[in-house]
C-alpha positions in Angstrom: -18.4 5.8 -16.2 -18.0 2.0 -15.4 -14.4 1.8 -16.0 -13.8 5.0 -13.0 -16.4 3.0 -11.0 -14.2 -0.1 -11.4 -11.2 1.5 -10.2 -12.4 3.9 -7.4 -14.2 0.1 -6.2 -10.9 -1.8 -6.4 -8.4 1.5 -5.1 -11.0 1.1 -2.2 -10.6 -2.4 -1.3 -6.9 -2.4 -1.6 -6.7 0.9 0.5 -8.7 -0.5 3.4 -6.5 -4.0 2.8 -3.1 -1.5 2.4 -4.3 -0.3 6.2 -4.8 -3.5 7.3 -1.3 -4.7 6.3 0.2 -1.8 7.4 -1.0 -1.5 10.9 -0.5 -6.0 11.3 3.5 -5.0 10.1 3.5 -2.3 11.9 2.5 -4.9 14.9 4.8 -7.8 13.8 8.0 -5.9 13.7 7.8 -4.0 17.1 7.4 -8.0 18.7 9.4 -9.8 16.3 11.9 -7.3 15.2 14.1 -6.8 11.9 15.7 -10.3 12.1 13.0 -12.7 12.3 11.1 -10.2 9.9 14.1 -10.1 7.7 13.6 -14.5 7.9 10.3 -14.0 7.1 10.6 -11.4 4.2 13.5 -14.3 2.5 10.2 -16.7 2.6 8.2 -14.7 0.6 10.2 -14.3 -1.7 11.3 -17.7 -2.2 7.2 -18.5 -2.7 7.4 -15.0 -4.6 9.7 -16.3 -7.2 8.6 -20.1 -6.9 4.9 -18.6 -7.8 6.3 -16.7 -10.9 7.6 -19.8 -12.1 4.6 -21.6 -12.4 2.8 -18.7 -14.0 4.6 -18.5 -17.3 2.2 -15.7 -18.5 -0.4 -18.2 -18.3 -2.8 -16.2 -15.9 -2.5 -13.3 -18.2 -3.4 -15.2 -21.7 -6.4 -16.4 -19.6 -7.8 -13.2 -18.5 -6.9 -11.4 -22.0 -8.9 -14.3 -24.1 -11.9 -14.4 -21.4 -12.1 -10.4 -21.6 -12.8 -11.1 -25.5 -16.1 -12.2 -24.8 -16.0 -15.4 -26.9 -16.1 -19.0 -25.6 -14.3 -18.0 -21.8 -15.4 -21.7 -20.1 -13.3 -23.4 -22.9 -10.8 -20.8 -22.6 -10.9 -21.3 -18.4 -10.8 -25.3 -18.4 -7.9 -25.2 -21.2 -6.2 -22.9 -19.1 -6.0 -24.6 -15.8 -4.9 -27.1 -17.4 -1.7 -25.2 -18.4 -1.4 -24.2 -14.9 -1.4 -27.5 -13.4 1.0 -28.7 -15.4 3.6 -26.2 -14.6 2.7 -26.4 -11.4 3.1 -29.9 -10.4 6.3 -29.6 -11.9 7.5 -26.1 -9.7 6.5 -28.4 -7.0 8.9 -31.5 -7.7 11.7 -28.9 -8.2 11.0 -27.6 -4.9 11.2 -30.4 -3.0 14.0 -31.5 -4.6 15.8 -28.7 -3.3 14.4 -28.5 -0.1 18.0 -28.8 1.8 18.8 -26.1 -0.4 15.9 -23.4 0.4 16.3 -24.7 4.0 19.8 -23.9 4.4 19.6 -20.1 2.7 16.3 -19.5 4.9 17.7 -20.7 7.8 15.0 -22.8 9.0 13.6 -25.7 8.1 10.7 -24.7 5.6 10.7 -26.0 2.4 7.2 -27.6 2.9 5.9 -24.7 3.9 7.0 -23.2 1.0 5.4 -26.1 -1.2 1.7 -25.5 0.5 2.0 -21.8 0.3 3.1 -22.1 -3.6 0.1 -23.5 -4.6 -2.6 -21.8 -2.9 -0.9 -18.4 -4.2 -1.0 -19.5 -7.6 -4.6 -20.6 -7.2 -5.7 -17.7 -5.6 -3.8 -15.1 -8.1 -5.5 -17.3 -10.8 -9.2 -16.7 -9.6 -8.4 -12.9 -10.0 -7.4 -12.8 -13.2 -10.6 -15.0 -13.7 -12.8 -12.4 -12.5 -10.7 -9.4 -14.3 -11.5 -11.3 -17.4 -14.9 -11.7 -16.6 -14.7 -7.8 -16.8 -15.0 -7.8 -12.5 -12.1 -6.0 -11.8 -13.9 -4.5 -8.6 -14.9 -8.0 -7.2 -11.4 -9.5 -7.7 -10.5 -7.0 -4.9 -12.4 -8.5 -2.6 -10.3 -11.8 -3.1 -6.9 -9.4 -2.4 -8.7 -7.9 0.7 -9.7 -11.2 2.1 -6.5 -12.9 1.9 -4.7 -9.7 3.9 -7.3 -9.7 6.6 -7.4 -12.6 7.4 -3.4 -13.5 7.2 -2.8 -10.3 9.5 -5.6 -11.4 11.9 -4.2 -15.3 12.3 -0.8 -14.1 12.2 -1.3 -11.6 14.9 -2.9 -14.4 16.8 -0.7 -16.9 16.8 2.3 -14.5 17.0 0.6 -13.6 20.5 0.7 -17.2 21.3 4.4 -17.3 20.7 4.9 -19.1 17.5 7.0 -16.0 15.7 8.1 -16.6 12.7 6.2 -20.0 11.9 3.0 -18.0 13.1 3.7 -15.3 10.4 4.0 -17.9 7.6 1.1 -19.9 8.9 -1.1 -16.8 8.6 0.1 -16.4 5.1 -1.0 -20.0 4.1 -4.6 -19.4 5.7 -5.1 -16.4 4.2 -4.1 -17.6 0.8 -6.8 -20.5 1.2 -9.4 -18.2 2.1 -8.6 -16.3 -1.1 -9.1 -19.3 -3.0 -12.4 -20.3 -1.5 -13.7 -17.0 -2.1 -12.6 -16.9 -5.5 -14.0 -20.0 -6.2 -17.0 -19.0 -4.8 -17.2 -15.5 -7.0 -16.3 -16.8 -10.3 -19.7 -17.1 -12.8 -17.9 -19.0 -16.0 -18.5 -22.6 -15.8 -15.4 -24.4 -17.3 -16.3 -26.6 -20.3 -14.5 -29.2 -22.1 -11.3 -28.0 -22.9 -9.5 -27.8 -26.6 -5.8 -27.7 -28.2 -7.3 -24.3 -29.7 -8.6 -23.0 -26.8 -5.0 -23.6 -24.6 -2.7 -22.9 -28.0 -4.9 -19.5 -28.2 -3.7 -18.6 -24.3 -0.2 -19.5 -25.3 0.3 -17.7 -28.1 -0.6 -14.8 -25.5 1.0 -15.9 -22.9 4.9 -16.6 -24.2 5.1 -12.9 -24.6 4.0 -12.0 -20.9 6.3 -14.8 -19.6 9.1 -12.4 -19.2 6.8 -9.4 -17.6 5.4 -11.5 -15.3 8.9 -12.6 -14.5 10.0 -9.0 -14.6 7.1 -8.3 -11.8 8.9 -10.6 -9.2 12.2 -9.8 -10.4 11.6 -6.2 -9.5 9.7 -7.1 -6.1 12.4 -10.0 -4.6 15.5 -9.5 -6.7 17.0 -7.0 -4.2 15.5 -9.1 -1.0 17.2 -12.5 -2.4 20.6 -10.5 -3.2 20.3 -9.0 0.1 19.9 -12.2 1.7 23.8 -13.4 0.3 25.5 -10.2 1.4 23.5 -8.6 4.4 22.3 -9.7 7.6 18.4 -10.8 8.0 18.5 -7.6 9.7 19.6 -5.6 6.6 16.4 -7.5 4.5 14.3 -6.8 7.3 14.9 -3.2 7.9 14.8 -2.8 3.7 11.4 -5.2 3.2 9.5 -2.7 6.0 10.8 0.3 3.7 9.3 -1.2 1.0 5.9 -2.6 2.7 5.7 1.6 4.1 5.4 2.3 0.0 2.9 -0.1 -1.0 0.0 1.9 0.0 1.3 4.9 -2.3 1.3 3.0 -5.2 -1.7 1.3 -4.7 -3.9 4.1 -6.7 -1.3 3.7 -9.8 -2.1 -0.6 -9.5 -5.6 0.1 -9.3 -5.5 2.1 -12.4 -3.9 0.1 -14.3 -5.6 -3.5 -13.2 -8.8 -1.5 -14.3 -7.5 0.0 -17.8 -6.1 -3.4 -18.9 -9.4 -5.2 -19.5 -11.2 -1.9 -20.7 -8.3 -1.2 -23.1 -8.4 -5.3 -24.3 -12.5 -4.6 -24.9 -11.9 -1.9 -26.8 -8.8 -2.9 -29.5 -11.3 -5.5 -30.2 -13.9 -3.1 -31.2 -11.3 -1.3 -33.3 -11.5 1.8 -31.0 -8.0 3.3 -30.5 -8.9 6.8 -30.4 -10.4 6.3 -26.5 -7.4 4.9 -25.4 -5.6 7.5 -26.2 -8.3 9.4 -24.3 -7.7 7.4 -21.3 -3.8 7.3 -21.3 -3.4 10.7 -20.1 -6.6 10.8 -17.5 -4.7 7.6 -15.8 -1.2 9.4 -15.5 -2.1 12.4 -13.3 -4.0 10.0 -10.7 -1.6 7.2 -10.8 1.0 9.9 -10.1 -0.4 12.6 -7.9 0.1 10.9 -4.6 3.5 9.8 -5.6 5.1 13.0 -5.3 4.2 14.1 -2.1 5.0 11.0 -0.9 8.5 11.2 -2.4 9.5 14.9 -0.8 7.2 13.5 2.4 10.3 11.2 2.9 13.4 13.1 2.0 11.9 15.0 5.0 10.9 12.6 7.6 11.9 9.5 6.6 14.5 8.1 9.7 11.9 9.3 11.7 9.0 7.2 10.5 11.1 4.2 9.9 12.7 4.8 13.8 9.4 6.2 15.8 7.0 3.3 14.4 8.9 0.1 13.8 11.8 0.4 15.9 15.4 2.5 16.0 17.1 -0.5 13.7 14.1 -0.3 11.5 15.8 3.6 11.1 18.7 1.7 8.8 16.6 2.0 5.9 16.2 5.9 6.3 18.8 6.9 3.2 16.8 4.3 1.0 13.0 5.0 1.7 12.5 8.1 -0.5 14.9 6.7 -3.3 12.5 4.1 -3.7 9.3 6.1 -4.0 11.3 8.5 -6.2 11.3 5.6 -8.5 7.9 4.7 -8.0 7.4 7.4 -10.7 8.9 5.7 -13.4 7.3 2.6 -12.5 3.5 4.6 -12.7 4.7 5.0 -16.7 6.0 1.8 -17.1 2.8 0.0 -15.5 0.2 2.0 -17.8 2.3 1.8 -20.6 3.0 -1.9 -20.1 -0.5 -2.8 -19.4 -1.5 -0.8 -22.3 0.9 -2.1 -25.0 -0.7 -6.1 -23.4 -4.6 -4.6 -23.6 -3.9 -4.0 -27.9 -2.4 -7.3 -28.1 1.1 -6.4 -28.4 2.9 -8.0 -25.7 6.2 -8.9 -27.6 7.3 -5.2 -27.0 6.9 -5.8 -23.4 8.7 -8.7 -23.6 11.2 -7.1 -24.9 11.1 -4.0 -22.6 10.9 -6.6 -19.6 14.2 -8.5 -20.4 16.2 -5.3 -20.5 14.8 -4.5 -17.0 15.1 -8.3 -15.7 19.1 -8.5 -16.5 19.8 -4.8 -15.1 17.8 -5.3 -12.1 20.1 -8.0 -11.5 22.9 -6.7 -12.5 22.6 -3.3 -11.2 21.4 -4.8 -7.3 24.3 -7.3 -7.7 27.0 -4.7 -7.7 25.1 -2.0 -5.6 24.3 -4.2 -2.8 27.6 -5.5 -2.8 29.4 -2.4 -2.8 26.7 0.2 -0.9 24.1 -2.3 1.0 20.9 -0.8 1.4 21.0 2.2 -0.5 22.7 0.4 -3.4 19.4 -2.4 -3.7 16.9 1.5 -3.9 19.4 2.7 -6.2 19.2 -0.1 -8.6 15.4 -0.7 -8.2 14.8 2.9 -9.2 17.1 2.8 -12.4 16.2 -0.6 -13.6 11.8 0.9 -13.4 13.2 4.2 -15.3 14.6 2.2 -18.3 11.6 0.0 -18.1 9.1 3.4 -18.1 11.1 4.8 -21.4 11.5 1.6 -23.5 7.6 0.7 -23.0 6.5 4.1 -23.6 8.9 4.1 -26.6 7.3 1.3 -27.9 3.6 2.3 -26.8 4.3 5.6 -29.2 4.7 3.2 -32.1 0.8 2.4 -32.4 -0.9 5.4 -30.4 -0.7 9.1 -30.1 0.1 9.5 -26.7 -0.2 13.0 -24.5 1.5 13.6 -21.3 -0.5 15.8 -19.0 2.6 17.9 -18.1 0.3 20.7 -16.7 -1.4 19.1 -14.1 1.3 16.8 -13.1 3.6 19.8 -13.2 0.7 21.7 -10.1 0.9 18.6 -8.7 4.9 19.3 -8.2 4.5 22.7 -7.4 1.6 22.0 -4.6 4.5 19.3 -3.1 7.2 22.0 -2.6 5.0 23.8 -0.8 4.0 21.3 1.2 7.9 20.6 1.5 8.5 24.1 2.8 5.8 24.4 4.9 6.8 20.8 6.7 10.2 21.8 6.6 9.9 24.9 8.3 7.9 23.7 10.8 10.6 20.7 11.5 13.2 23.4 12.7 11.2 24.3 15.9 9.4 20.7 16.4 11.7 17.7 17.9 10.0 15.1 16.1 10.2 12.3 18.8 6.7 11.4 19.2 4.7 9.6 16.9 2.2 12.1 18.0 4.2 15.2 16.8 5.2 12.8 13.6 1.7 12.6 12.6 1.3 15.8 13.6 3.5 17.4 10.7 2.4 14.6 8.3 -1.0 15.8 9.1 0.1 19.3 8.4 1.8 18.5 5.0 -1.5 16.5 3.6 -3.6 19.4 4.5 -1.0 22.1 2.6 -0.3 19.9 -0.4 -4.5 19.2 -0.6 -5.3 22.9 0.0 -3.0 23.7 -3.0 -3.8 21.0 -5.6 -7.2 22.1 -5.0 -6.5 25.7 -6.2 -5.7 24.7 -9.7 -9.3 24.1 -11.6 -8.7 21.1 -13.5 -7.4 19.0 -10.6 -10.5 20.3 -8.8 -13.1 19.4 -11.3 -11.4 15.8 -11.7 -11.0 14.9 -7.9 -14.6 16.4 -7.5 -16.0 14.6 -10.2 -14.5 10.9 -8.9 -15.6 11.9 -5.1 -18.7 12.2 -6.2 -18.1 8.6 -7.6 -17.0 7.1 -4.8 -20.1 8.4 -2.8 -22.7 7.1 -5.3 -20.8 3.3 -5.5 -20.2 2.7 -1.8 -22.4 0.7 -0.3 
């Protein structure tokens, strides 16, 4: 099947690029440490929410209208010219608050900021070209790029003691590089551009503007908030918590970059019935590494925070499996967003979107200020659960929709056994070793596989996309 093809391609890519990222963190926090990281971590999402700005849904309207198959170079060229627009003017606002970003940063890098701005948007545009060119697999080669290569000059120059100027240049580089690859991928040849053509993408894009806005908001809400109330020590220690996660959602992101342009094919062709097919085959993958990961943490977590980035990185303990507990929500509310967008309905994720927007603000504003840490995981986690019911309330409207409770509920059961079984073997074992830490992670991916595997279904399924994988690697 093309569309499982498609996603074990790009789950690939991002996994590899997830390990990458992982190990140059890893790296950048044991020499830097949680203050210049928590700096660092304040600049992204300064670019983060600069960068969401100048989207305005527009990247979205131009993948969905290309994916339809019907004149994509007019719908490209009309499109970037929406882009530039809003962009030139997200970069006059910026440097007219340049004092301004400066002073809450810290340092002065509101030029930075500009320069890193507009490469990201270019770059992020270029993948949503290829995903509406139906090359979802070869956009992740423009996401795998841009990590390499922004670990490896970062690592460089952070060797060469530059710090945290060496991180952001590494950032900037590998953004360019994802451009000039993308450039170089892309097949559609802009033509002249139209008022239909760019009125077309907007009519798509309004209702997208406020989950594209409710991406960020979710991703840097907490990090900005922190950034008022807490030390740079306090975001940094938080942000690494965070970056530890990223790999375990990668499989749900994967899945659901890959449905959206399937789904988008088919509500053109007026076949409904295989997306409800598809809903529930996406859930159980997008979730089953999820909840391993979650008891994983409530086990181990101030010992993999402490034992690989450092003893202050082990502030963020209490927080770690409160955020991938809510990483579970936020599997439902990504399929079901991305969904409801692929049969043309994005005014119900609007809608969804600006509940989630003013709670996540809300909710971190109050939580951080009162509980720190713990408070920013707490509210994350809510604001994704309201987001995961409204959008799957709203999905219901127009599809029949099935939950796979049995496999997600062996997928549970094989967890607490794994829970036990690390558990009991953490009351004789000091873990204070990254060696022995590994050692019982080891232990528990072995006991949670061994189990999953017993229950036919599962079996047949992961066999089945192994099997995949084998025959589409290179």
């Amino acid at each position: 099947m093309k569309l499982a093809r498609s996603g074990i391609t790009l789950y690939i890519a991002e996994m590899v690029g997830a390990v990458l990222s992982f190990v140059g963190i890893l790296y950048f926090a044991r020499e830097l440490g949680a203050s210049i990281l928590g700096v660092f971590f304040l600049f992204q999402a300064l670019t983060g929410v600069f960068s969401m700005v100048s989207n305005l849904g527009i990247r979205a309207g131009i993948s969905k209208r290309m994916s339809e198959g019907k004149k994509p170079g007019e719908f490209l060229s009309s499109g970037i010219l929406l882009k530039l627009g809003v962009l030139l003017l997200v970069v006059l606002v910026i440097e007219l608050g340049s004092s301004y970003i400066n002073e809450y940063v810290g340092v002065q890098i509101a030029g930075l900021v500009i320069i890193t701005v507009i490469f990201r948007d270019l770059g992020h545009l270029l993948v949503h070209v290829l995903r509406g060119e139906l090359r979802v697999s070869e956009s992740a080669l423009l996401l795998f790029v841009n990590k390499v290569v922004w670990i490896g000059v970062a690592v460089v120059l952070i060797s060469m003691e530059y710090e945290l100027y060496g991180l952001v240049y590494g950032v900037i580089v590998g953004l360019v590089a994802k451009t000039l690859v993308g450039l170089y991928l892309v097949s559609t040849t802009p033509t002249l551009p139209s008022m239909e053509a760019a009125s077309s993408i907007w009519q798509y894009s309004k209702y997208t503007i406020i989950p594209s806005i409710d991406t960020y908001a979710h991703n840097w809400t907490d990090v900005l908030i922190m950034g008022i109330f807490l030390s740079s020590a306090a975001v940094g220690a938080y942000e690494i918590a965070w970056r530890i996660i990223g790999p375990i959602f990668l499989l749900t992101s994967s899945i659901s970059s890959t449905v959206f342009p399937q789904i988008s094919a088919w509500d053109a062709e007026g076949e409904s019935d295989r997306i409800e097919r598809i809903i529930p085959k996406a859930l159980t993958p997008a979730l089953i590494l999820i909840i391993p990961a979650f008891f994983g943490a409530a086990l181990l977590s101030f010992e993999a925070l402490s034992l690989l980035f450092g003893t202050e990185f082990g502030a963020a303990a209490l927080a770690l499996p409160i955020l991938i507990a809510g990483l579970i929500p936020r599997a439902f509310r990504s399929i079901a967003g991305k969904t409801l967008e692929g049969i043309d309905k994005p005014q119900f994720v609007n809608r969804a979107s600006i509940v989630d927007i003013v709670a996540n603000v809300v909710l971190n504003a109050i939580l951080i200020w009162q509980i720190g840490l713990v408070g920013a995981a707490i509210a994350t986690s809510l604001s994704y659960t309201l987001g995961a019911l409204l959008r799957w309330y709203y999905l219901r409207q127009y599809l029949t929709l099935q939950i796979p409770y049995r496999e997600l509920g062996w997928c549970i059961t094989s967890a607490v056994g794994m829970f036990t079984a690390v558990g009991l073997l953490q009351q004789t074992i000091v873990v204070d070793t990254t060696v022995r830490l590994f050692a019982l992670v080891s232990v528990g991916i072995v006991v949670y596989g061994a189990i999953i595997l017993i229950y036919a279904p599962l079996r047949r399924t992961i066999v089945q996309q192994t099997s995949r994988m084998i025959r589409t690697t290179p």
